[in-house]
Each structure stands twice: as C-alpha cells, then as structure tokens.
C-alpha positions as CSV (number, residue, x, y, z in Angstrom):
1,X,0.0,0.0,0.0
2,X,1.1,3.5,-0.7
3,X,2.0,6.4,1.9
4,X,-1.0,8.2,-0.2
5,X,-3.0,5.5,-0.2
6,X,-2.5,5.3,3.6
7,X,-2.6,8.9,4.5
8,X,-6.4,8.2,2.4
9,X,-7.5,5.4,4.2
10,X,-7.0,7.1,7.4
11,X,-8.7,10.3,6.4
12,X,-12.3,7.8,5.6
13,X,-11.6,5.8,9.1
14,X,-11.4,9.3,10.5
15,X,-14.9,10.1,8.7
16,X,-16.1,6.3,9.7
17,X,-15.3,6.6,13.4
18,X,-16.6,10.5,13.3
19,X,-20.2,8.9,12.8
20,X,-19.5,6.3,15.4
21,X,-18.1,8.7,17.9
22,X,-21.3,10.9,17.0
23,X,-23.7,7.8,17.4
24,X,-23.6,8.7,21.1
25,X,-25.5,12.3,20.8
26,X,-27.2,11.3,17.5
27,X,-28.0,7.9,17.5
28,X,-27.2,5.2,19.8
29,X,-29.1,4.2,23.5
30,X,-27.8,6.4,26.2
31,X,-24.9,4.7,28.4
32,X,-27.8,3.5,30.8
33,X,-28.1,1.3,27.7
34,X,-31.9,2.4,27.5
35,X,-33.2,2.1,24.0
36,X,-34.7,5.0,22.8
37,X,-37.5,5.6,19.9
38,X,-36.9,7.1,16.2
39,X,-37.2,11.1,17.1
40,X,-41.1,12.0,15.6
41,X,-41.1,15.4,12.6
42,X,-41.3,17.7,15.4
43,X,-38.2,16.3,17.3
44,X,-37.2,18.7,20.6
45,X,-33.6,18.9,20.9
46,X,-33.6,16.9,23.5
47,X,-35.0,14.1,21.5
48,X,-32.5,14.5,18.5
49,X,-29.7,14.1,20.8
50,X,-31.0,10.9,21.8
51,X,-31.7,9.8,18.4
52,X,-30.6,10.5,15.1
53,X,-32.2,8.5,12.1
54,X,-29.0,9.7,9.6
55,X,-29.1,5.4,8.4
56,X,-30.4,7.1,5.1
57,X,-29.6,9.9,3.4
58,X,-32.9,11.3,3.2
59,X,-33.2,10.9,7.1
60,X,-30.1,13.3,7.3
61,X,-31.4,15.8,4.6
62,X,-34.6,16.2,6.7
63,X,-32.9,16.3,10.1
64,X,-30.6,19.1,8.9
65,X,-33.2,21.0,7.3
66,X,-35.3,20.7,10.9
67,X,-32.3,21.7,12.9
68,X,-31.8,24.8,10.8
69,X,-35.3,25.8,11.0
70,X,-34.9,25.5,15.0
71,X,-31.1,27.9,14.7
72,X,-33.0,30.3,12.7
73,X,-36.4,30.6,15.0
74,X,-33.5,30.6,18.0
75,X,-30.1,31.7,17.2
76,X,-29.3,31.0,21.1
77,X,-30.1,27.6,20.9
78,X,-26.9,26.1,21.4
79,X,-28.1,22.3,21.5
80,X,-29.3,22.6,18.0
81,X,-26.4,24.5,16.8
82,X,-24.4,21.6,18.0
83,X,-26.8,18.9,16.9
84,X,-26.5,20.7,13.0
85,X,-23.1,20.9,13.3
86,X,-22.7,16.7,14.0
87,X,-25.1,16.3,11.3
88,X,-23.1,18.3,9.1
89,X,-20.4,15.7,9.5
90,X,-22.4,12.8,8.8
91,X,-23.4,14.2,5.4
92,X,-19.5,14.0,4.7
93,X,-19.6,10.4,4.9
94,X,-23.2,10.1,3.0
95,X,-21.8,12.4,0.0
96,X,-18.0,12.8,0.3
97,X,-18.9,16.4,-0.2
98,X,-16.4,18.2,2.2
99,X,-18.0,21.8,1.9
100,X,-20.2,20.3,4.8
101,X,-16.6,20.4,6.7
102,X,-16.7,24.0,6.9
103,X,-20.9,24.3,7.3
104,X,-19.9,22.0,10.3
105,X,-17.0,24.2,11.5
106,X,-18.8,27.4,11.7
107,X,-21.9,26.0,13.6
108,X,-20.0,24.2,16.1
109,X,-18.0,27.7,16.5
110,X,-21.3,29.3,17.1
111,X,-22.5,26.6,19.6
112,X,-19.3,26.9,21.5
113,X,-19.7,30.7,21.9
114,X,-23.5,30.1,23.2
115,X,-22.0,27.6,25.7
116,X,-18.3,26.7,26.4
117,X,-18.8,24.2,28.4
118,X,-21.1,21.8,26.8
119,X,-18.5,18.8,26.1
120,X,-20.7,17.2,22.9
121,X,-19.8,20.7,21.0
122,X,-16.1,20.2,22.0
123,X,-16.2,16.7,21.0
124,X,-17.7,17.5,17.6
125,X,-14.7,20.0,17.0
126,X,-12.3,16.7,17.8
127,X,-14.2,14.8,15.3
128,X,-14.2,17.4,12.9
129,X,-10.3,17.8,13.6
130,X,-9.9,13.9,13.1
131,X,-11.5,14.4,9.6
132,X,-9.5,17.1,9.1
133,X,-6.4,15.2,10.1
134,X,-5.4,18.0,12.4
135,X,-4.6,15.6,15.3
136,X,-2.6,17.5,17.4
137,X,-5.9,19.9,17.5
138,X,-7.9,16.8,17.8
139,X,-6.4,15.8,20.7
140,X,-6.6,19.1,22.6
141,X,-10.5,19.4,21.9
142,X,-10.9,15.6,23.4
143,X,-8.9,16.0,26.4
144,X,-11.2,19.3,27.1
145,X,-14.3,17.1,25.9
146,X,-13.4,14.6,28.7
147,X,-12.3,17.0,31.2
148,X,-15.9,18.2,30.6
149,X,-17.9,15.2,30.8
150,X,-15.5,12.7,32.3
151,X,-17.8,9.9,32.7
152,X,-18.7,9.8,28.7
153,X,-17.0,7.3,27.0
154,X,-17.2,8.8,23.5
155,X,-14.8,11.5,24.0
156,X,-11.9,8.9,24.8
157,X,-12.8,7.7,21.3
158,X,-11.7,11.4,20.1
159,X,-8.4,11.0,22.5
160,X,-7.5,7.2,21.4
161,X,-7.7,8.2,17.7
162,X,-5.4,11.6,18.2
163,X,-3.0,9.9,19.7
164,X,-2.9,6.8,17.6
165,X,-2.6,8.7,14.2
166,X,0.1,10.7,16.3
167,X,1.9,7.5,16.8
168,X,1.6,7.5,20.1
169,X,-0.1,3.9,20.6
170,X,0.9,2.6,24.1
171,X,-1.2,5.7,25.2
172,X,-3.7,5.4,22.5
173,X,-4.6,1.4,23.4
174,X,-4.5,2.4,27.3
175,X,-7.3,5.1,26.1
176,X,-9.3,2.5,23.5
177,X,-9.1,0.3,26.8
178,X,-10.6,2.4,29.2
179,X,-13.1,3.5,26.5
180,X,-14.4,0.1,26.3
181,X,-14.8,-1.0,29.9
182,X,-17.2,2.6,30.1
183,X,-19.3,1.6,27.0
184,X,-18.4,-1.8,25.4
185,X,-20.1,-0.8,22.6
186,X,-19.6,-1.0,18.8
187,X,-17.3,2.0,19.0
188,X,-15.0,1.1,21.5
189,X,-14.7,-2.4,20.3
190,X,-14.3,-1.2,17.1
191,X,-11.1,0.3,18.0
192,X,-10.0,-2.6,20.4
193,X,-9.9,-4.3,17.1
194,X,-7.7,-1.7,14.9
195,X,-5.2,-1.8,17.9
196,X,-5.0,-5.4,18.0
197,X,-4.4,-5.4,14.5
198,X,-1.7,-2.9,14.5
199,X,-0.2,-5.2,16.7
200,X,-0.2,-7.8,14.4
201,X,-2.7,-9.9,16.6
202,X,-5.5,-10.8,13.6
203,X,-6.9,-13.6,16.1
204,X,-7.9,-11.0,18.3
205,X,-8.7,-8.4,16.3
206,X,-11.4,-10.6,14.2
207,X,-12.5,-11.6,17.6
208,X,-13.2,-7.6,18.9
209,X,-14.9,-6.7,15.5
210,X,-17.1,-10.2,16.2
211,X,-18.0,-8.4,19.8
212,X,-18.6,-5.1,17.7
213,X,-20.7,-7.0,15.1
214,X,-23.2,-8.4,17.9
215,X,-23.2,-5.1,20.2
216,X,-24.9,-3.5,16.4
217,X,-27.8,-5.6,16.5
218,X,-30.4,-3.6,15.2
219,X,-28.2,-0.7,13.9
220,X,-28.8,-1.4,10.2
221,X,-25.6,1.0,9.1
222,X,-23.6,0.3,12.4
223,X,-23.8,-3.6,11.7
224,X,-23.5,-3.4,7.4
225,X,-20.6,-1.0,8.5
226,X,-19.1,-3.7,10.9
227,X,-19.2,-6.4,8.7
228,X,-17.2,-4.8,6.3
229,X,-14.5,-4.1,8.9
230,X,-14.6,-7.9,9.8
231,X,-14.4,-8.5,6.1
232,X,-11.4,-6.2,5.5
233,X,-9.7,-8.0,9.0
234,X,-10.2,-11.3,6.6
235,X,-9.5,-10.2,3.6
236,X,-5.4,-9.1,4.9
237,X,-5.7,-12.5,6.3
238,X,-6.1,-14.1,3.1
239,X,-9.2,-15.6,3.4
240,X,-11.3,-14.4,0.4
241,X,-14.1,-16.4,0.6
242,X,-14.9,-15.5,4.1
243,X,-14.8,-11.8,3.7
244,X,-17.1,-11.8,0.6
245,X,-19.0,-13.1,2.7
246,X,-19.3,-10.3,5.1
247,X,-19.5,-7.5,2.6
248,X,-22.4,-9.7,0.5
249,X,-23.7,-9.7,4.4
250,X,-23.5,-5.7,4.3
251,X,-25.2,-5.3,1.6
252,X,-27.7,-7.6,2.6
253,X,-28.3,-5.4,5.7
254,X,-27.9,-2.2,3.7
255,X,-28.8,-2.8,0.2
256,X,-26.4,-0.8,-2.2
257,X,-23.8,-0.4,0.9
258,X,-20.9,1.5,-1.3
259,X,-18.1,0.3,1.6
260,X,-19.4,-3.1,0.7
261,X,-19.6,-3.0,-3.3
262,X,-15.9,-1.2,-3.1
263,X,-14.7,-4.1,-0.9
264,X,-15.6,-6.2,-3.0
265,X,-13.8,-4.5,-5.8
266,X,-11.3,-5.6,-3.1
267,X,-11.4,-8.7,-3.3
268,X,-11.9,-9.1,-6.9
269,X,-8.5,-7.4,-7.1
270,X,-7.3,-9.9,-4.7
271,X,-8.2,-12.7,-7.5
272,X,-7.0,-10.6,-10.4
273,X,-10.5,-10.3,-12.1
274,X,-9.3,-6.7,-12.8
275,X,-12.9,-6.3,-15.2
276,X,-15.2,-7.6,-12.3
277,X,-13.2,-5.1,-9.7
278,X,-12.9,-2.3,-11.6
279,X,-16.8,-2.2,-12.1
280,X,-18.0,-2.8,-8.6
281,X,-14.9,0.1,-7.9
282,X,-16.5,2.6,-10.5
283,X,-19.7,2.3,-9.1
284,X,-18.7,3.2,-5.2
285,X,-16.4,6.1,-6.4
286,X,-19.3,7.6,-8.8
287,X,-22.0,7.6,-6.6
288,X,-19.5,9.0,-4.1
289,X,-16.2,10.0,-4.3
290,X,-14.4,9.4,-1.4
291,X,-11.0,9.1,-1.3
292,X,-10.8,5.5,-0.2
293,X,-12.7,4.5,-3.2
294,X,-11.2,6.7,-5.9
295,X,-7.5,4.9,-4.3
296,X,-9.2,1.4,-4.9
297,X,-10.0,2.3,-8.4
298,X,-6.8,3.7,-8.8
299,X,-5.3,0.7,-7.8
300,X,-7.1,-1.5,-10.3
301,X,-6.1,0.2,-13.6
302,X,-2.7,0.3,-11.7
303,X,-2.5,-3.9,-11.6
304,X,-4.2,-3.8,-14.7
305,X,-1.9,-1.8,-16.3
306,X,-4.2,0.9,-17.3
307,X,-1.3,3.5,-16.2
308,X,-2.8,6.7,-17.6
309,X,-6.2,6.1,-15.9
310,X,-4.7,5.3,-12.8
311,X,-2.9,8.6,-13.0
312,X,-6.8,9.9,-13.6
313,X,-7.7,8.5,-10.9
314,X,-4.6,9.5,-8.4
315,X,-5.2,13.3,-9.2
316,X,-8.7,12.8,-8.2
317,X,-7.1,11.5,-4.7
318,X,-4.8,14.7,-4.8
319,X,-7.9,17.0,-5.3
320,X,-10.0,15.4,-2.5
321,X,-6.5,15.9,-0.5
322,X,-6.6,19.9,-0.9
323,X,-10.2,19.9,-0.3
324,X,-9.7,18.9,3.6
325,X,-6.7,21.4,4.1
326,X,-8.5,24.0,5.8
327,X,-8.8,25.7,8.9
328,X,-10.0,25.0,11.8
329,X,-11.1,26.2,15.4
330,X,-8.9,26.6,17.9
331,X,-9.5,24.3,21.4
C-alpha cells in the first residue's frame, strides 16, 4: 500500500469513526443502555440528541433541514447548533462532499460561543479535527471534551484516535481500553480491534470486531458498517471467501452499501478479475467519491496496467486531498 494511499484510508476511518463517535449524541441508546424511539417530525432537541435517524440519506437531509429551521427561530439555541453541526459531518460520509466540513466548523464555532462548556460541542470539533487530520488539535478538543464530561465514553474515542494517528499507541490502546470498559459498545470495540491489528494480533482483532458486530444488533448501518471491517480483518488475512461473505452480508443489511460493493472490488482485485473489480470500484467512487474508493479504483487500472487512468484517478485523490486542508477552530 502507498504512503497516499495510507494517508487516504486514514482520512475515511477518521470520517467512519466521526459517525461512530457521534452515534452517542445522534444515535445510539444512552450509556444506561436504554433504548430509545426514532425522534417524531417535530423532534425537541432533546430528543434528537438521543436519536438521530441519519441510516439514510434522506433521514439526514430532513434532520438538517429541521435543525436549521430550530437555529433560525433561536439563534441562542446552542443544543441545536451543535446537533447541526454533527449532522453536518455525517453528510461527509453520505456524500463525500467536504464543503459540509466548513458548514460544520462554523456551527460548532457558534454553539461553543452560546456555551463553552457543553462537552458534545467540544467533542464535535475533535471529530471534525480527526477528519480534518489536524490531530494534534484533535487531541486538545478531546482531552477538554473529557475533562468536561468525564464519565462519557465517547470523548476517549476522540483521545485514542489523536494519539494513535500521532503515533503515540501505548497511550492510544490504554485510552481505546478504558473507553471500552465505560461503554463496550460498537465504538469502542471497534477500535479494540484496529489496535489489535496494528499489533499484528489478527486472532484477536477478528475476535473484537465479532463483539462489535453483535453489540450493532439492530443498527442497520452500524452492523453493514461492521461487517465490512470484519471483512477487511479477513481479507489481509487471506481468506477471500470468508470476507465476501461479510461484505455480501452488508449489503444484505444495507442494500447498495458502497463500503461493501468497493470491498468487494477488493477482493476481486485480490483474485485478479481486474474487469469484475474495476466495475464494482467505479460504481462506489461515482456515486460517491471518497478518497478511499477513488484509491481502490486507482489501484485497479494500476495492476491492470491501465497507467494513464490510474494517474486519472490518483489526481482525483490529490484533489479530494486539498479539499480537507482548511482551517479549523482553535480548542
């Protein structure tokens, strides 16, 4: 794998575990593992923060449009300001359209003006710094997140990620560690299972991402999103056959999962049907083009010796590169 191609991957896993990390205001049960009802049309704050349908793209259009309407009718309404601001970042990941990166930036900026201390606003800059790949910034907004609200276990996924992409990893596992005895939850074990494998352990990487596949019962994108981790643990491994199966799962939970159809361009690669893979590749990184598919496309008409469409293809990468350098809020 290339430095760009790594320096890519990271900045999706960065989006990926954004949405996880924001799962906690937006979407998941709260950490008295209650489970809590889709939020109705005319959602109070308070409900969105417990629930946040963005599993469709639709669901986030709508949410945003509701939250603005609330941030208009109350510009001092600092929950909803920080609720649009989250849901900003989620559309990143829907539509690989960073321009919401900024949208996100400048809400988030107003939220923290209405109220400095509310740690879900501080955490949302972290995650927004992750994406950003600012992680010396990210780090400094989740320590203040955590200092905040120090019995959330979300924020020490903000921490765990800075300080891993900073290279600092015996700090970084003690933090995913900690993180998962608070909320052993698909987020935490999630990143039990990147550690692990950065270690080299596979065994017990496959076996965290197995815990994080069963803890997203019932979380249609959390569990299509899981099984294509799982299936990407496999696929290093080798074993072809059972990570198809996990991405065909995907996309049976989520029908037309992208992550899914591009891993799968994956492992068609893998088996050098360079035709089959560079189809199921195309049609991730044209119905969105996010850097980690345009890289596995890229890598295609590389091993297929299409050279001049790889180079396409890598300037495309270098494009979507620029497009995240850009500033960002101070801690």
């Amino acid at each position: 794998m290339t430095r760009r191609r790594i320096a890519l991957a990271g900045t999706v896993a960065a989006i990926a575990a954004t949405v996880l990390l924001l799962g906690g205001v937006l979407r998941e049960p709260a950490d008295d593992g209650e489970a809590a009802a889709p939020p109705p049309v005319g959602a109070t704050p308070a409900q969105l923060a417990t629930v946040f349908g963005a599993s469709q793209a639709g669901e986030t259009r709508a949410t945003i449009a509701g939250l603005q309407d609330r941030v208009r009718a109350n510009p001092k309404d600092a929950r909803s300001a920080m609720l649009l601001g989250l849901a900003y970042q989620q559309r990143v990941r829907e539509t690989a359209d960073f321009s919401y990166l900024a949208k996100s930036d400048a809400v988030l900026r107003r939220a923290l003006k209405l109220d400095p201390t509310d740690a879900d606003t501080v955490g949302g800059l972290g995650s927004l710094a992750l994406a950003r790949h600012d992680f010396e910034r990210a780090l400094a907004f989740g320590r203040r997140a955590r200092t905040l609200a120090p019995a959330t276990a979300r924020h020490l996924g903000v921490v765990g990620d800075a300080l891993l992409e900073l290279g600092r990893y015996e700090e970084a596992f003690a933090t995913f560690d900690a993180m998962v005895r608070r909320k052993p939850d698909v987020a935490s074990y999630a990143r039990i299972s990147y550690a692990r494998e950065l270690l080299g352990d596979k065994r017990g990487a496959i076996a965290a991402m197995q815990l994080a596949l069963d803890a997203a019962t019932g979380q249609r994108e959390a569990r299509a999103w899981t099984h294509v981790q799982l299936g990407k643990i496999l696929l290093g491994s080798g074993q072809l056959k059972a990570a198809e199966a996990h991405f065909l799962a995907a996309e049976q939970v989520s029908p037309g999962y992208l992550y899914a159809i591009e891993a799968r361009a994956q492992v068609a690669l893998a088996r050098g049907r360079y035709r089959a893979a560079a189809a199921l590749a195309r049609r991730a990184a044209e119905a969105v083009p996010l850097p980690q598919f345009v890289a596995t496309l890229a890598e295609i008409y590389r091993a297929s010796g299409q050279t001049e469409l790889a180079r396409e293809q890598y300037a495309v990468m270098g494009a979507i590169e620029r497009l995240l350098a850009a500033p960002e809020a101070s801690p």
